[in-house]
LUMDO-735360 format. One line per 2 residues: for each residue x, y, z of N, C-alpha, C. Coordinates in pm, whole numbers, padded with zeros to 5 digits, always signed. Example, Ala and Ser with C-alpha at 12.3 -4.5 7.8 and 13.67 -1.06 7.14 Angstrom:
2
+01319/-00569/+00780/+01230/-00450/+00780/+01320/-00330/+00780 | +01285/-00225/+00708/+01367/-00106/+00714/+01290/+00003/+00787
REM end
This chain:
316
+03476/-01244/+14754/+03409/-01186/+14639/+03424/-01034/+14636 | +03405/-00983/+14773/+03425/-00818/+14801/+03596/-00796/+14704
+03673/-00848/+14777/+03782/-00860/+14727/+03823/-00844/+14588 | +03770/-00974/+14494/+03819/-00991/+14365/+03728/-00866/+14296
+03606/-00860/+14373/+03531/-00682/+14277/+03615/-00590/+14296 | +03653/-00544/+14405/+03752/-00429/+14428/+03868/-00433/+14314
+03972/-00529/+14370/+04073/-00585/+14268/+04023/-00547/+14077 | +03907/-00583/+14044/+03878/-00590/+13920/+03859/-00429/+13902
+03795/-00333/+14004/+03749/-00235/+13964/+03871/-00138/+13907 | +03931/-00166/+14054/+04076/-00069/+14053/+04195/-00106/+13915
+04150/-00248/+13854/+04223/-00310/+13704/+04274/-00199/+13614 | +04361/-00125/+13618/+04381/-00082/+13483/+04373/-00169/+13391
+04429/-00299/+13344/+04452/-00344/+13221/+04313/-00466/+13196 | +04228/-00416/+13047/+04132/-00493/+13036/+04141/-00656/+13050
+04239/-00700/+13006/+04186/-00853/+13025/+04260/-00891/+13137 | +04321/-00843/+13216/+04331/-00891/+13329/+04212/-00826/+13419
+04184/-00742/+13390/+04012/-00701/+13485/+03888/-00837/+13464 | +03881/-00852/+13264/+03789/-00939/+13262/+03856/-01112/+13316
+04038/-01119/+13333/+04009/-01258/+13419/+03952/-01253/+13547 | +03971/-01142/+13649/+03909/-01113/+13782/+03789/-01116/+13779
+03719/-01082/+13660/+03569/-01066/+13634/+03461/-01254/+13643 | +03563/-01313/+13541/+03544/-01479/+13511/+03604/-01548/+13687
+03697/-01457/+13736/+03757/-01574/+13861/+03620/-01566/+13965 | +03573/-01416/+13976/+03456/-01376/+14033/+03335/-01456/+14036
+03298/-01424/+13878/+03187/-01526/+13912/+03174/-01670/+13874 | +03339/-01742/+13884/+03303/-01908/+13915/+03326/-01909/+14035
+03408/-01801/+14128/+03385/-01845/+14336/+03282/-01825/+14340 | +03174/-01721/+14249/+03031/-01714/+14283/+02919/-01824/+14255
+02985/-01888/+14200/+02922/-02050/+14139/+02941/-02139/+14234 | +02981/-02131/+14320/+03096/-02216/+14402/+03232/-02308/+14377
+03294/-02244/+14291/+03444/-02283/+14269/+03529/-02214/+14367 | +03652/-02327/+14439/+03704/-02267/+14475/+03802/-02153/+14366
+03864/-02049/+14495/+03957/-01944/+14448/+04078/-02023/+14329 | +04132/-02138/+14378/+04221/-02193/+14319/+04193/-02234/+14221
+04093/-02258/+14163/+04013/-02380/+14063/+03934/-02281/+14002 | +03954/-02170/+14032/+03881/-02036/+13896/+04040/-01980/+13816
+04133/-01959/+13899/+04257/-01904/+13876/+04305/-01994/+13736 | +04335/-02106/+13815/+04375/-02288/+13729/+04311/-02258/+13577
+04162/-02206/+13562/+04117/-02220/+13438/+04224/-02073/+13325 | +04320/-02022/+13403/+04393/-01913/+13322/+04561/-01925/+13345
+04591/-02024/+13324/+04719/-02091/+13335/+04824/-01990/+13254 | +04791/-01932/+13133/+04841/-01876/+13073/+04926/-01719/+13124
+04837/-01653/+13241/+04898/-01543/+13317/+04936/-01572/+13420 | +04898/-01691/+13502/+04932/-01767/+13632/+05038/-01803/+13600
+05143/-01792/+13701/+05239/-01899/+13700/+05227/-02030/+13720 | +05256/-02088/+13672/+05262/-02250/+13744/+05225/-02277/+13878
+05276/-02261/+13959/+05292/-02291/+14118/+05198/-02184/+14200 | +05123/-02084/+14120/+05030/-02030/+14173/+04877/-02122/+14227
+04844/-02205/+14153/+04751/-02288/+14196/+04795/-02357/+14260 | +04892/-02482/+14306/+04900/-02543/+14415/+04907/-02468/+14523
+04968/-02359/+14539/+05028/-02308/+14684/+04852/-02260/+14758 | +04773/-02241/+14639/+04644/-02143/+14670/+04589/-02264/+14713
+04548/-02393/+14632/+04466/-02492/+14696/+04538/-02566/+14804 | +04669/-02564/+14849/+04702/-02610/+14965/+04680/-02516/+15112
+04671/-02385/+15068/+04646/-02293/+15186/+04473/-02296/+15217 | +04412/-02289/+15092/+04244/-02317/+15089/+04252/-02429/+15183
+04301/-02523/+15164/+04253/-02671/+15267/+04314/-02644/+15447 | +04412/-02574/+15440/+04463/-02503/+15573/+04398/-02401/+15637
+04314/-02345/+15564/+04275/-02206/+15624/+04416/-02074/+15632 | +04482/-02121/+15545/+04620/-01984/+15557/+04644/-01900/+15386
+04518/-01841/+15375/+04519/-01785/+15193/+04622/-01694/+15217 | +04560/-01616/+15409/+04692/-01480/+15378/+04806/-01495/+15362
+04861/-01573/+15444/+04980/-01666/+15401/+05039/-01666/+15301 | +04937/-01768/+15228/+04997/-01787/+15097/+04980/-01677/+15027
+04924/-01542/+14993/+04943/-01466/+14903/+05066/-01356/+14952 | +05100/-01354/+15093/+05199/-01312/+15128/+05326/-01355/+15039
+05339/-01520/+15046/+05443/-01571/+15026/+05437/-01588/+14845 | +05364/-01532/+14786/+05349/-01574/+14611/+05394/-01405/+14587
+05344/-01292/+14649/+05395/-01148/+14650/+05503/-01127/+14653 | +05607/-01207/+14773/+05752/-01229/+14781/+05805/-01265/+14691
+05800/-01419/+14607/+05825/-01448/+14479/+05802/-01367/+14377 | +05708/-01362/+14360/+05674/-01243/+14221/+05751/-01142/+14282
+05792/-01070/+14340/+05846/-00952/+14315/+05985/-00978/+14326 | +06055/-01112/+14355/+06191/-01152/+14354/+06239/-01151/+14199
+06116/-01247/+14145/+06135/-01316/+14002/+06149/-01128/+13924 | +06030/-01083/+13951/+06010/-00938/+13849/+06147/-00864/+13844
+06161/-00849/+13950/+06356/-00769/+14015/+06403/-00861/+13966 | +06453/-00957/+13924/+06549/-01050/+13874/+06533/-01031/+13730
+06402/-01064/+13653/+06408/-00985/+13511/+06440/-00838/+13435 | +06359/-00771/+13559/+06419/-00634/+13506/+06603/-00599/+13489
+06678/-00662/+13626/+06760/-00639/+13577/+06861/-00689/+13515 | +06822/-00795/+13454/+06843/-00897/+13361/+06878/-00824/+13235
+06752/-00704/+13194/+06739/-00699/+13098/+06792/-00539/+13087 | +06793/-00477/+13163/+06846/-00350/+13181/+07027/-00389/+13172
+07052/-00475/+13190/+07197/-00485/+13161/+07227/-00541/+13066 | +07135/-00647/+13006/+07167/-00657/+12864/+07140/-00517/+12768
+07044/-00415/+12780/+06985/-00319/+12699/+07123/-00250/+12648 | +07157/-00222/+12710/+07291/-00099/+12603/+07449/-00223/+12557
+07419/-00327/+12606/+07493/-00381/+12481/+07438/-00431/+12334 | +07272/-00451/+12371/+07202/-00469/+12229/+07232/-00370/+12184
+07200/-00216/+12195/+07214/-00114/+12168/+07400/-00073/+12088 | +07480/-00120/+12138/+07596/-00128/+12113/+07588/-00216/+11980
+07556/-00349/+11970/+07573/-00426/+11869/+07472/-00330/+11701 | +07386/-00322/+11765/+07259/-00266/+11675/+07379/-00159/+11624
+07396/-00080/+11682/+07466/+00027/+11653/+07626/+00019/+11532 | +07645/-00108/+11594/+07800/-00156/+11478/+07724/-00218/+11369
+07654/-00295/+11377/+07576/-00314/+11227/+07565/-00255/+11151 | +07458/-00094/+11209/+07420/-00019/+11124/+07491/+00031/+11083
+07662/+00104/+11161/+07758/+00161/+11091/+07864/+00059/+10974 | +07820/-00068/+10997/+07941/-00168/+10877/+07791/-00114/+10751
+07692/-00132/+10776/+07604/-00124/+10681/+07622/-00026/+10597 | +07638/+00115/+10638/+07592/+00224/+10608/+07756/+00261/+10540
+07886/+00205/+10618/+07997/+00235/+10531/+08007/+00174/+10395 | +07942/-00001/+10414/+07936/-00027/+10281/+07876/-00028/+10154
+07740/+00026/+10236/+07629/+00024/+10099/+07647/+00167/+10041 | +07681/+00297/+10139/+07678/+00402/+10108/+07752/+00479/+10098
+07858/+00426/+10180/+07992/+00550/+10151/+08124/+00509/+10144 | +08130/+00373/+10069/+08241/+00314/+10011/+08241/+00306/+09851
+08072/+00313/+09797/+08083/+00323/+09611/+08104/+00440/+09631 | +08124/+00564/+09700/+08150/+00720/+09649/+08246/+00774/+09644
+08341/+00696/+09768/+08468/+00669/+09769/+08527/+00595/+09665 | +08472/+00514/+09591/+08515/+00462/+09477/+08500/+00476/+09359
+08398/+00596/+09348/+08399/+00661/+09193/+08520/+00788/+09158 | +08547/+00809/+09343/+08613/+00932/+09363/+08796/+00903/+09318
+08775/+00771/+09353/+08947/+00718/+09315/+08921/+00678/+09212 | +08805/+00649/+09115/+08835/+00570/+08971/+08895/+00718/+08873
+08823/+00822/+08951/+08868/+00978/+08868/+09007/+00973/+08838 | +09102/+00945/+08943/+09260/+00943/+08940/+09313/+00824/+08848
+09221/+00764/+08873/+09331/+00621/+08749/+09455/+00589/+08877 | +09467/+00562/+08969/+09573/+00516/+09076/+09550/+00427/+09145
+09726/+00313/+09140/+09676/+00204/+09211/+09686/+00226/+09329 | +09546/+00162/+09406/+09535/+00122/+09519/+09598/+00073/+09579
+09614/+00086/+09734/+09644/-00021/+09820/+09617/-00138/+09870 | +09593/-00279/+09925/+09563/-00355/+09972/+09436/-00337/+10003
+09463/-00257/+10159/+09323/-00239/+10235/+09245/-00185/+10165 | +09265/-00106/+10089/+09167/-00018/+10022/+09081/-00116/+09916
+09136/-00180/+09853/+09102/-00274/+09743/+09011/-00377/+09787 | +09061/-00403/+09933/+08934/-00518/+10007/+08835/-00472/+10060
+08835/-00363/+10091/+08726/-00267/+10136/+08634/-00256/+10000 | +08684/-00219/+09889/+08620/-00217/+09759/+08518/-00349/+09757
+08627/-00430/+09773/+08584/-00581/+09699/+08441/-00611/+09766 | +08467/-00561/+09888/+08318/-00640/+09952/+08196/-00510/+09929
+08271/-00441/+09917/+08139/-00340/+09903/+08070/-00392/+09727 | +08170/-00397/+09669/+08112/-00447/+09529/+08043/-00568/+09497
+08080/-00637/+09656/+08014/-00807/+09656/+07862/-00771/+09747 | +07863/-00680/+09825/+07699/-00630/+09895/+07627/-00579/+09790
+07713/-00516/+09716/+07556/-00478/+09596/+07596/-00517/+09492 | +07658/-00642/+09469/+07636/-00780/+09364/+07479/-00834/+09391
+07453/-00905/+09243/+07318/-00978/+09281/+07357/-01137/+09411 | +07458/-01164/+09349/+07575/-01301/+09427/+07560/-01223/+09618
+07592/-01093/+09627/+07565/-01018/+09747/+07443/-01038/+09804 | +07317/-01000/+09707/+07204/-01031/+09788/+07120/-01180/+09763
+07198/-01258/+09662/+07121/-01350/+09720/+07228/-01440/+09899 | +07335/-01406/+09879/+07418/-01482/+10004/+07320/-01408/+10093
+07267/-01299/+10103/+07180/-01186/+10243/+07064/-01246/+10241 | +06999/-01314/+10142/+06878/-01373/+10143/+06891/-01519/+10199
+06973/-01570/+10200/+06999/-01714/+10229/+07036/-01674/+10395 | +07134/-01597/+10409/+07164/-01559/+10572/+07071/-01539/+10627
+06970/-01495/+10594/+06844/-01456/+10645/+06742/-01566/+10680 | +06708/-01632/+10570/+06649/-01735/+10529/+06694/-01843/+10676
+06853/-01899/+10669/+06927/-01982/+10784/+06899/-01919/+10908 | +06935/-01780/+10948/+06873/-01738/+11034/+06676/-01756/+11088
+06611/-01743/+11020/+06496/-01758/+11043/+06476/-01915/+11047 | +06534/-02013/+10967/+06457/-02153/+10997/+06523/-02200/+11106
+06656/-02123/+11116/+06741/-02185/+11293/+06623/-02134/+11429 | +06573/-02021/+11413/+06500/-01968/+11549/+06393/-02085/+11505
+06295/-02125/+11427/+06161/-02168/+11409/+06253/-02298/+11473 | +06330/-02329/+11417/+06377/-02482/+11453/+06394/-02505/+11635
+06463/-02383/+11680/+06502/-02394/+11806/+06396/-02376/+11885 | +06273/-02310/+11834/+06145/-02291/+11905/+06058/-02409/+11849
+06115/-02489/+11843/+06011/-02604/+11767/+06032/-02736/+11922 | +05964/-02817/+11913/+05986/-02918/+12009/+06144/-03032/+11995
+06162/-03024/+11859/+06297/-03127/+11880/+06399/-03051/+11874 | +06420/-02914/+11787/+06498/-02813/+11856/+06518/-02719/+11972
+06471/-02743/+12070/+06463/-02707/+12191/+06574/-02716/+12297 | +06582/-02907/+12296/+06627/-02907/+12382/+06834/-02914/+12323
+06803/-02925/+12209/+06964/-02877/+12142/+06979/-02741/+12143 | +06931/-02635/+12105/+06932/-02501/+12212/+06943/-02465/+12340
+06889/-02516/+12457/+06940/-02535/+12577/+07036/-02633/+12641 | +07030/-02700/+12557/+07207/-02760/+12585/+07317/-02683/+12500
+07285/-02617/+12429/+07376/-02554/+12368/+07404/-02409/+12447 | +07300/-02337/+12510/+07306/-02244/+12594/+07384/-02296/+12745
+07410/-02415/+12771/+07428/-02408/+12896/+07571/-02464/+12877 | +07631/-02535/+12769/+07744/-02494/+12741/+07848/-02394/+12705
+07767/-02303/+12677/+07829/-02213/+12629/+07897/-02092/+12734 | +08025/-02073/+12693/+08102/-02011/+12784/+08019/-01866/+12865
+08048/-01804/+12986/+07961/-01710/+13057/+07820/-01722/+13069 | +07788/-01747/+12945/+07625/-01767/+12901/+07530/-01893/+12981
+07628/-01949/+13002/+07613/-02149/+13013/+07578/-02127/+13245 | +07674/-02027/+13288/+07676/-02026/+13409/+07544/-01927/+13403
+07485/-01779/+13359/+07363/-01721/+13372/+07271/-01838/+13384 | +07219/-01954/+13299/+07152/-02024/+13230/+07138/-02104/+13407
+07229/-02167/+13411/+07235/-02283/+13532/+07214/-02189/+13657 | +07267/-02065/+13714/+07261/-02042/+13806/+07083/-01977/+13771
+07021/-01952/+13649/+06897/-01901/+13687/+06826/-02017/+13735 | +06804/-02151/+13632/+06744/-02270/+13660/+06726/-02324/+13826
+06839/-02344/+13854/+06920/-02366/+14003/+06775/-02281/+14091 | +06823/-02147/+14056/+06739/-02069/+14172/+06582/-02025/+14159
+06543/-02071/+14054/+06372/-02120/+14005/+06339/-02259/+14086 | +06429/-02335/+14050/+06349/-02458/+14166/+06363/-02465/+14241
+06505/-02422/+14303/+06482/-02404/+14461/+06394/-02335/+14531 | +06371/-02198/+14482/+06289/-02095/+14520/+06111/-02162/+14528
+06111/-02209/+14422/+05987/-02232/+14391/+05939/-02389/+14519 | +06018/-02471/+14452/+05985/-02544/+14563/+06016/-02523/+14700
+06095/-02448/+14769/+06126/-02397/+14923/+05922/-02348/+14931 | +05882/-02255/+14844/+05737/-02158/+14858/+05654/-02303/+14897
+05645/-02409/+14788/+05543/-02491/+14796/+05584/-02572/+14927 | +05635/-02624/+14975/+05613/-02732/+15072/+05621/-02594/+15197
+05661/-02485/+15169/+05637/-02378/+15287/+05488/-02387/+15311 | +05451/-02407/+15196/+05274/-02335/+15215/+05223/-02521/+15214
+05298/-02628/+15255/+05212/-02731/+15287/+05205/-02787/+15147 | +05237/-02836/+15015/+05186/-02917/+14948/+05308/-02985/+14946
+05269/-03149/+14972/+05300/-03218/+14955/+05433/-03252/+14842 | +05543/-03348/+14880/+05672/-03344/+14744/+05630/-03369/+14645
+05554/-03479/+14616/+05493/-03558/+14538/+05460/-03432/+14453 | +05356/-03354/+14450/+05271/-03237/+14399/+05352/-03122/+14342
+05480/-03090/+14463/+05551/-03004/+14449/+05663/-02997/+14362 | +05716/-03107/+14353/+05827/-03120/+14250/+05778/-03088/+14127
+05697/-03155/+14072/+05669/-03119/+13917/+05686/-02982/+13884 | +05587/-02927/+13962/+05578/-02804/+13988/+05733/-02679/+13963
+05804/-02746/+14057/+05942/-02679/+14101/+06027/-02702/+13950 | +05987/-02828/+13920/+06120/-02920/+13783/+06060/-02804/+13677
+05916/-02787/+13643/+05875/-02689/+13559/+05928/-02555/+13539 | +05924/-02511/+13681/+05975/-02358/+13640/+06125/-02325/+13645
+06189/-02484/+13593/+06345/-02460/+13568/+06333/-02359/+13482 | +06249/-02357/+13324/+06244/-02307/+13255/+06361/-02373/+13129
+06416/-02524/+13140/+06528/-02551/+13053/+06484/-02691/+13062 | +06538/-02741/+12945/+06455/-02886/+12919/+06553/-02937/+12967
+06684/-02938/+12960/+06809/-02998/+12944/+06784/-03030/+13179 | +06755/-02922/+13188/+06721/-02961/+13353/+06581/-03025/+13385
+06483/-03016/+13311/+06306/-03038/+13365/+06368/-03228/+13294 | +06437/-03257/+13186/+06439/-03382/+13145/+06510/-03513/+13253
+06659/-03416/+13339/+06706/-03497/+13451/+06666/-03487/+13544 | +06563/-03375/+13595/+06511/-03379/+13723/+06405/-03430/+13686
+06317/-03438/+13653/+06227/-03565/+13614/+06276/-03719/+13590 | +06379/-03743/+13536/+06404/-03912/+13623/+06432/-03866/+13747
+06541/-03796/+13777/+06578/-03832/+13957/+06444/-03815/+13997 | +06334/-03762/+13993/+06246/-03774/+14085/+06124/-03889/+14094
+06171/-03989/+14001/+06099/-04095/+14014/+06197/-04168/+14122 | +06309/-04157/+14076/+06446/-04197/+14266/+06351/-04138/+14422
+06386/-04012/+14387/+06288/-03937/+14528/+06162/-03992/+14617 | +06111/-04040/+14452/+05933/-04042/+14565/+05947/-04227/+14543
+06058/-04295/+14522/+06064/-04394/+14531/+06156/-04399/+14681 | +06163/-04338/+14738/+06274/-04369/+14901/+06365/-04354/+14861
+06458/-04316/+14778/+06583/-04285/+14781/+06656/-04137/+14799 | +06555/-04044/+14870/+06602/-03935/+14975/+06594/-03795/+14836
+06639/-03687/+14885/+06640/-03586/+14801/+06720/-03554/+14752 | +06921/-03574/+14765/+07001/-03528/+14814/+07046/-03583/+14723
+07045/-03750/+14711/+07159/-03833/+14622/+07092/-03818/+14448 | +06961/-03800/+14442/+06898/-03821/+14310/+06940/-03684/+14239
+06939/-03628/+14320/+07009/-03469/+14281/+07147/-03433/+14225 | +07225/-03513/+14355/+07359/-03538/+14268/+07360/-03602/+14181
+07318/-03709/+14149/+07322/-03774/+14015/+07237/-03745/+13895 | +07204/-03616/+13896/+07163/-03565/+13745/+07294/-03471/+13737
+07407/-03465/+13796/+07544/-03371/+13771/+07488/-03183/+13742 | +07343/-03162/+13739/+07372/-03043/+13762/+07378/-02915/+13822
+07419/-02980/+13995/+07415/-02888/+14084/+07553/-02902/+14147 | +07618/-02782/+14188/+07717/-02803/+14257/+07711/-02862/+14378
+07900/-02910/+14430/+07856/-03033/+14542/+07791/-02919/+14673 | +07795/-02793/+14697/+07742/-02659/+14801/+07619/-02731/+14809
+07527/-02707/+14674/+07379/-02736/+14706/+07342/-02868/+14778 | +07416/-02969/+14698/+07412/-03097/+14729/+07411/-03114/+14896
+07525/-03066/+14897/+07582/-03079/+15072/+07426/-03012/+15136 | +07399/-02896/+15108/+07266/-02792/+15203/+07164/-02857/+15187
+07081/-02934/+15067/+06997/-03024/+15078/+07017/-03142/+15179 | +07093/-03205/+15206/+07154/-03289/+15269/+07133/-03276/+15416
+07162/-03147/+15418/+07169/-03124/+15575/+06985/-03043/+15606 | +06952/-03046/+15516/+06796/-02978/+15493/+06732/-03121/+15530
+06774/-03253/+15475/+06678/-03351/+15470/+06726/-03425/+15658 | +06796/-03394/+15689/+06867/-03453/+15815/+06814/-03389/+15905
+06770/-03254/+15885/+06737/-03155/+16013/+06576/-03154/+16034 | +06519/-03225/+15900/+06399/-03150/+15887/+06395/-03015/+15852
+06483/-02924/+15775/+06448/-02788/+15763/+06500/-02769/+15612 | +06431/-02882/+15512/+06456/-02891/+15387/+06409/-02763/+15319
+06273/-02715/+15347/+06247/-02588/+15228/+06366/-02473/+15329 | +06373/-02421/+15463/+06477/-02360/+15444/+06627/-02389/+15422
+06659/-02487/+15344/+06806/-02465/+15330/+06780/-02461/+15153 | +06647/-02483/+15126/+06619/-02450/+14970/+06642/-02317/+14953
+06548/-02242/+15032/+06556/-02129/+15016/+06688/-02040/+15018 | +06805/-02119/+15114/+06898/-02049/+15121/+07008/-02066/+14984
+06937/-02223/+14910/+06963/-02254/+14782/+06972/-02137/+14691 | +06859/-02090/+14713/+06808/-01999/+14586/+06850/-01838/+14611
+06889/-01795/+14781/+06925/-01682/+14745/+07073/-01695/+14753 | +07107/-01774/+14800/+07283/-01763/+14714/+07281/-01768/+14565
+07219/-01861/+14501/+07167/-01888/+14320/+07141/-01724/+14294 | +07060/-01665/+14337/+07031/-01538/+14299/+07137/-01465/+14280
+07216/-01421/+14384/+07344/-01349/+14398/+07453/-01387/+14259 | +07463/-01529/+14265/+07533/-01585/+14176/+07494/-01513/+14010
+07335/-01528/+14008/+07296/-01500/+13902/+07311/-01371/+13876 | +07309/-01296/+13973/+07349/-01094/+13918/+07527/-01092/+13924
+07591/-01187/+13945/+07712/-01185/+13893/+07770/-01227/+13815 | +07701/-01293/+13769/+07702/-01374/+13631/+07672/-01321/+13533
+07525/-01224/+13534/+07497/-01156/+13433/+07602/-00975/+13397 | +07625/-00947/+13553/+07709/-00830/+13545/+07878/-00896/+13459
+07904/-00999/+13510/+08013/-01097/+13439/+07999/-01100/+13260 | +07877/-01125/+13201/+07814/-01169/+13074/+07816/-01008/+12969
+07747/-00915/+13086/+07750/-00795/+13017/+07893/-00697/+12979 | +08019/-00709/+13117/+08150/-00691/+13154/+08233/-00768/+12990
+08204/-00849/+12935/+08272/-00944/+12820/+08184/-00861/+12700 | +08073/-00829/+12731/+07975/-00808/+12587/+08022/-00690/+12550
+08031/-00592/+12616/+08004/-00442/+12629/+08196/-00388/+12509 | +08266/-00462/+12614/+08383/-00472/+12511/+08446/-00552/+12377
+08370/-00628/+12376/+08348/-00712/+12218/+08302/-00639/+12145 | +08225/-00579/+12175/+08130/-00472/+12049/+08246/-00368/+12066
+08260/-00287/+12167/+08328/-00188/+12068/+08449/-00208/+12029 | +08526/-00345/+12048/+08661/-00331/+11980/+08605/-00404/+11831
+08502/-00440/+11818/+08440/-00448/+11685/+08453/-00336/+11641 | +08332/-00259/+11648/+08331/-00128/+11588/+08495/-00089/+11554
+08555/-00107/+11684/+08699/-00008/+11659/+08766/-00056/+11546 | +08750/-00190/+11532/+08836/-00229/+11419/+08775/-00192/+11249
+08667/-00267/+11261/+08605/-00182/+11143/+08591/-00027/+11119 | +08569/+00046/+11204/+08634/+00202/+11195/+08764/+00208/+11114
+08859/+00141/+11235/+08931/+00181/+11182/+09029/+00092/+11073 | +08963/-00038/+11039/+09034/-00078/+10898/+08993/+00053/+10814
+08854/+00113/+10811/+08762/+00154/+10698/+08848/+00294/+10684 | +08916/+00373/+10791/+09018/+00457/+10792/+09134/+00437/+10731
+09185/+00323/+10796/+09357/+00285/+10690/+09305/+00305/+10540 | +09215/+00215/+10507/+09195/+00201/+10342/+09144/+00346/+10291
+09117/+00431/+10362/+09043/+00536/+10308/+09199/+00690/+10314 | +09235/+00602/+10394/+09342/+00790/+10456/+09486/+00699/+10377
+09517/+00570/+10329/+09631/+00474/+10285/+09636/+00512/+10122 | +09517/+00534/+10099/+09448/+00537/+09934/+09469/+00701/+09906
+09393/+00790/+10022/+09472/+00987/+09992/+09606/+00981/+09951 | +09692/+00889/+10042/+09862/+00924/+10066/+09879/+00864/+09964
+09859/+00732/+09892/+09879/+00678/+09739/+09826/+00804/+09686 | +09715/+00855/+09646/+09687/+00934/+09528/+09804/+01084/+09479
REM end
């Protein structure tokens, strides 16, 4: 109780002070620690309550908050730079948009009042450059921008909807570069996660769900959920695994030799930090392809928007 007051006092951020405040006083009710947490699922991770009520029944909390500190700060370092390497190719794309935008809405009709002065025919490029600028600020222009828009927005609601979901993550995990980020993150969420739980004592039975959850991909939580009715039926860890096809035969083989030795959560774990590695090369791989797509975009639209513009001087 000393504890979670301290913790709450020192809170910068209000509603995580007032959950410390509510976790406080249901241990003061007599709830356990785990079973005040459980009622805030929403900032908890998943696998934060089992690992807590399996160490509560052990007497090993330090333990376990040792070993949930390790995770969380694996997972946090794994997002940040997730996203720090995607940041300046969004930035890149954002950036070619705004310049196709801004050549066509704004400085291709000025260019084109400027050549209607001469009465001279155009060139090719120049003329298609026209054409679409005259089709963006057609009414035919904005309703096609309203409909693109429109398809765009009911595709995200659709893909965030329950039956579009899991055709979005199968569609992500096919997809070229993108498809290996996707699998090698999944991969190293359940390994990781489940290596923590049966570290800290809970049971497979308990732990799997747990682990299949924080794949974070339906297309994986849907086959590791049958194989694991195989698992806790006697048919081992190793073969039910291979037969959902989506782990390489490496993992397969290290589980294998995890279930033979008895030293299954560590050869998980060694699952997940090879998966890790994999995954910052994958994403440095993802960003290495992105970074140059955009600007030989840009380059080309530059420089069509040049031929038609410097092709059309030398005609005049």
């Amino acid at each position: 109780l000393e504890a979670l007051a301290t913790l709450r006092e020192d809170c910068s951020n209000k509603r995580f002070a007032g959950i410390l405040q509510d976790a406080e006083e249901r241990v003061q009710g007599g709830a356990q620690l785990s079973q005040a947490l459980d009622a805030h699922r929403d900032v908890f991770p998943n696998y934060y309550g089992p690992i807590l009520s399996s160490s509560e029944l052990t007497g090993r909390m330090d333990e376990a908050f040792d070993q949930l500190t390790d995770y969380i700060k694996r997972d946090l370092a794994l997002t940040r730079q997730v996203r720090k390497a995607l940041i300046y190719p969004c930035i890149l794309l954002a950036v070619a948009i705004g310049v196709c935008l801004i050549i066509v809405v704004f400085a291709i009709p000025r260019f084109a009042t400027f050549f209607e002065d001469f009465d001279a025919e155009l060139p090719l490029p120049t003329r298609m450059l026209m054409a679409v600028s005259d089709f963006v600020g057609s009414t035919a222009g904005l309703i096609t921008g309203v409909v693109a828009v429109a398809v765009i927005i009911g595709l995200t609601v659709f893909f965030k909807s329950r039956a579009g979901k899991p055709v979005f993550h199968r569609m992500l995990l096919k997809t070229p570069v993108v498809g290996a980020v996707v699998q090698n993150s999944a991969t190293e969420r359940f390994a990781r996660v489940l290596s923590v739980l049966l570290n800290s004592g809970v049971p497979l039975p308990e732990a799997l769900p747990v682990g299949i959850e924080a794949t974070n991909n339906i297309v994986f939580q849907s086959k590791l959920s049958a194989s694991s009715e195989k698992m806790l039926a006697g048919q081992g860890f190793a073969q039910p695994l291979q037969d959902t096809g989506l782990f390489p035969k490496t993992v397969i083989q290290m589980v294998r030799v995890g279930e033979r030795t008895g030293e299954l959560p560590d050869q998980l774990e060694n699952v997940a930090s090879f998966h890790e590695e994999e995954l910052t090369y994958s994403v440095e791989k993802l960003t290495q392809w992105f970074e140059p797509a955009i600007i030989v975009f840009i380059g080309v639209v530059v420089g069509f928007v040049a031929l038609a513009m410097v092709s059309a001087m030398y005609g005049i």
